[in-house]
N, C-alpha and C positions, 0 to 999 in steps of 0.2 A: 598504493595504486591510484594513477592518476583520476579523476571524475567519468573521466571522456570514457575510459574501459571499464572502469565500474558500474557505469552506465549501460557500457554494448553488451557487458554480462549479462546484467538482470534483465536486458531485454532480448534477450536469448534463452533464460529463462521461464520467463515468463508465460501466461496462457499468450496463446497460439494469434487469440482476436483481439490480443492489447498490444503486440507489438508496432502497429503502426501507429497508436496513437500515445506514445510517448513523445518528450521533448525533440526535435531535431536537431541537436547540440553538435555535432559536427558542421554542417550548414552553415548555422549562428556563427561557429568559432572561424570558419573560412571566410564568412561574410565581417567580421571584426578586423581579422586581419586587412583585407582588401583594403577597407576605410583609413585603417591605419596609414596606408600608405598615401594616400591624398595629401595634398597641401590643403590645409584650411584657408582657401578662398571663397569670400559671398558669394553663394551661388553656384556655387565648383560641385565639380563630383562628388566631395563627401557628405553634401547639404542633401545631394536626390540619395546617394546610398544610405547617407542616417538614415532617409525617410523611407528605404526598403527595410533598412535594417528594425526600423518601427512598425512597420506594415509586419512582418514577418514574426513578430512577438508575439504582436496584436492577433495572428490567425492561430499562433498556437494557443493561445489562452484560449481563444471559443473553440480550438478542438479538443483542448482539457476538458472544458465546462461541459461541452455536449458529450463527451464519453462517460465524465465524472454524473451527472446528474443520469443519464440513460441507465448506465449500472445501477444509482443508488435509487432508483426508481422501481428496480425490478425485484433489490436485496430487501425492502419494502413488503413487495407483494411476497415472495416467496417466503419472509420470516414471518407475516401472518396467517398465510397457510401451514406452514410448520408448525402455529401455536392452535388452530383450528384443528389440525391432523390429532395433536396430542390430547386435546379433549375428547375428541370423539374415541382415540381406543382409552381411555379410561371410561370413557360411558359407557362403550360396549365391552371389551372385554377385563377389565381389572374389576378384582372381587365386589362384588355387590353391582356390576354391570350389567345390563341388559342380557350379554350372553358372555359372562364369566369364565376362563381359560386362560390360566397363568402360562400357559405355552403358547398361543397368539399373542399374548400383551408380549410376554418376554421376544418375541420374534419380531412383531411390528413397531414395538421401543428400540427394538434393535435398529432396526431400519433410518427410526424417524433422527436418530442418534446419528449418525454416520451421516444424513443430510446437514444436521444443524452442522457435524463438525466440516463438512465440505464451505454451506453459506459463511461459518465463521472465519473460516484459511481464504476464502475471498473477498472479505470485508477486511481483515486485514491485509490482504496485497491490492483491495483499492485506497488505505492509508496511503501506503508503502508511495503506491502509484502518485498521491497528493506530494507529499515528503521529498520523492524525487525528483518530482519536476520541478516543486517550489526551487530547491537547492541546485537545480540547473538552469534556471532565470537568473537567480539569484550570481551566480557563478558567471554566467556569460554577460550579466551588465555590470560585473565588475572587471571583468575582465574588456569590455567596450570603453568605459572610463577609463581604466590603468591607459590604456594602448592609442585614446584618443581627445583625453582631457576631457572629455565632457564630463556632464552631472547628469547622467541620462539614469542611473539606479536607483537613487532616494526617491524620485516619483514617482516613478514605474511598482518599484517595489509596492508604496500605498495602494499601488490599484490592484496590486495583483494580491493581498492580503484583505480584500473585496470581494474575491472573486468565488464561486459555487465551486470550484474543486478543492480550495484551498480551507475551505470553513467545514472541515470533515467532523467537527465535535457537535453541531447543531443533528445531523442524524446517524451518519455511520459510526462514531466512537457508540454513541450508545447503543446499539443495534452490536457493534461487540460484545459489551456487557452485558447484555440482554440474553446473549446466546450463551456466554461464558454464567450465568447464571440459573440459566433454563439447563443447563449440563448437571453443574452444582447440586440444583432441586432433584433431578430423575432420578439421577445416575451416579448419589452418592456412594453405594453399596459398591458398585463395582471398585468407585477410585481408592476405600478405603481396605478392600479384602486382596487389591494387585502389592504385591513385593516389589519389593526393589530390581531382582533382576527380571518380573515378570513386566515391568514397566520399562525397562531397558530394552528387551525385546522386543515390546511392542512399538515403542519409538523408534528400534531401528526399522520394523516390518513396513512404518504408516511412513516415515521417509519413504521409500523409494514410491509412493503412491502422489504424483502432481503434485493437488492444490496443497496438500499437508507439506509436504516438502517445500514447494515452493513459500507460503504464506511464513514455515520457519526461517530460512534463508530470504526471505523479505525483512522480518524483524529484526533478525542479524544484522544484514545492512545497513535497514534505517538506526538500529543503535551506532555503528560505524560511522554513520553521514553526519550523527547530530555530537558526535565528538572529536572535539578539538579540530571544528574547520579552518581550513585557513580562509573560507569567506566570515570569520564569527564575528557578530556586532551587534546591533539593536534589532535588527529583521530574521537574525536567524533564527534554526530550530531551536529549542529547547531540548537536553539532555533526555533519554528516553530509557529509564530502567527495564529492564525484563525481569519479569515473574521469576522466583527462586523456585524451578520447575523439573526433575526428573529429564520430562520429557523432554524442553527445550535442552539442557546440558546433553542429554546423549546424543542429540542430533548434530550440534557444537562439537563434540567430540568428533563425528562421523563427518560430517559435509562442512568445515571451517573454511571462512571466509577470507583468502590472505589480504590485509589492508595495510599495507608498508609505505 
């Protein structure tokens, strides 16, 4: 599947208030061509369209930045309230609490569980969201070079491997881990007493539920995107394993990704 529709997929996919602030990779690729067509004369039409075609980079990157940083601003505040929530019902009601009641902690752990796993399916489709846009910069200044001789990607690229959406490991990887940890701690009892097909089940149930679904089918992808590009060289992604997971394989099973 070529980039351009793997792209219109996932953002067809996608929450509802991210689809306009993904790459404009259609645009880009009709604006490439156009250039292409120019004579490379001083001063000619393809000197003012480079420099839309650079203006036009230049506005996607601070619409990345400001979506990327707004979200990861907000996945902040709500994963500290999440970890404030979970102290308080252990103070209050988990044994030796304030006011004790293994049937509130079990109901309000219930709760607080089903939050962390919604902020964790949206920290990783704001990866996802980094991933793919990197990989469609990346894609359409190679594709600007191939079709107009310039060297307009090795530089571009340094900038945009600067930039607040693309540097996702300073807070949102860890704020993954963090979540995927805080699961680990609570809620081991549950992951180690579910069967095999009672985890099947449940994987296929929490599929058809958005952010879970989606945030799988985002993972997917980005394993897809970071193998065997045909943009691969010193700026690309790196190879991205998924967790040997129950839950990710039945979902693989159920919603596959065709990438031909």
């Amino acid at each position: 599947m070529k980039f351009g529709k793997r792209l219109k997929q996932h953002i067809q996919e996608s929450l509802p208030d991210w689809r306009d602030k993904f790459l404009a990779y259609k645009d880009l690729k009709k604006l490439v061509k156009l250039i292409s067509t120019f004579p490379a004369v001083a001063n000619g039409p393809v000197w003012k369209a480079e420099a839309e075609f650079v203006h036009s980079l230049n506005n996607e990157i601070e619409k990345f930045n400001a979506f990327f940083m707004e979200q990861e601003e907000d996945f902040i505040i709500r994963h500290k309230e999440l970890q404030q929530r979970i102290q308080m019902v252990i103070n209050e009601w988990r044994l030796n609490g304030s006011h004790a009641s293994n049937t509130n902690y079990r109901e309000e752990m219930g709760k607080i569980r089903k939050d962390i796993v919604d902020l964790h399916g949206e920290l990783v489709l704001l990866e996802h969201y980094s991933n793919i846009n990197y990989t469609g910069l990346a894609k359409i200044l190679k594709k600007y070079d191939k079709r107009t001789g310039g060297l307009l990607r090795l530089p571009f690229i340094q900038k945009v491997l600067q930039q607040p959406f693309f540097t996702t490991d300073l807070v949102v990887s860890k704020l993954v881990k963090e979540c995927e940890t805080t699961i680990d701690a609570l809620f081991p009892a549950a992951k180690e007493e579910a069967g095999s097909h009672e985890r099947e089940t449940a994987a296929m149930a929490a599929a058809g539920e958005g952010i879970f679904r989606n945030s799988v089918a985002a993972l997917l992808t980005m394993q897809e995107i970071r193998r065997g590009s045909s943009t691969y060289g010193h700026h690309s992604l790196p190879p991205l394993n998924l967790p040997d997971s129950d839950l990710i394989r039945s979902i693989q099973l159920q919603f596959p990704i065709p990438i031909v």
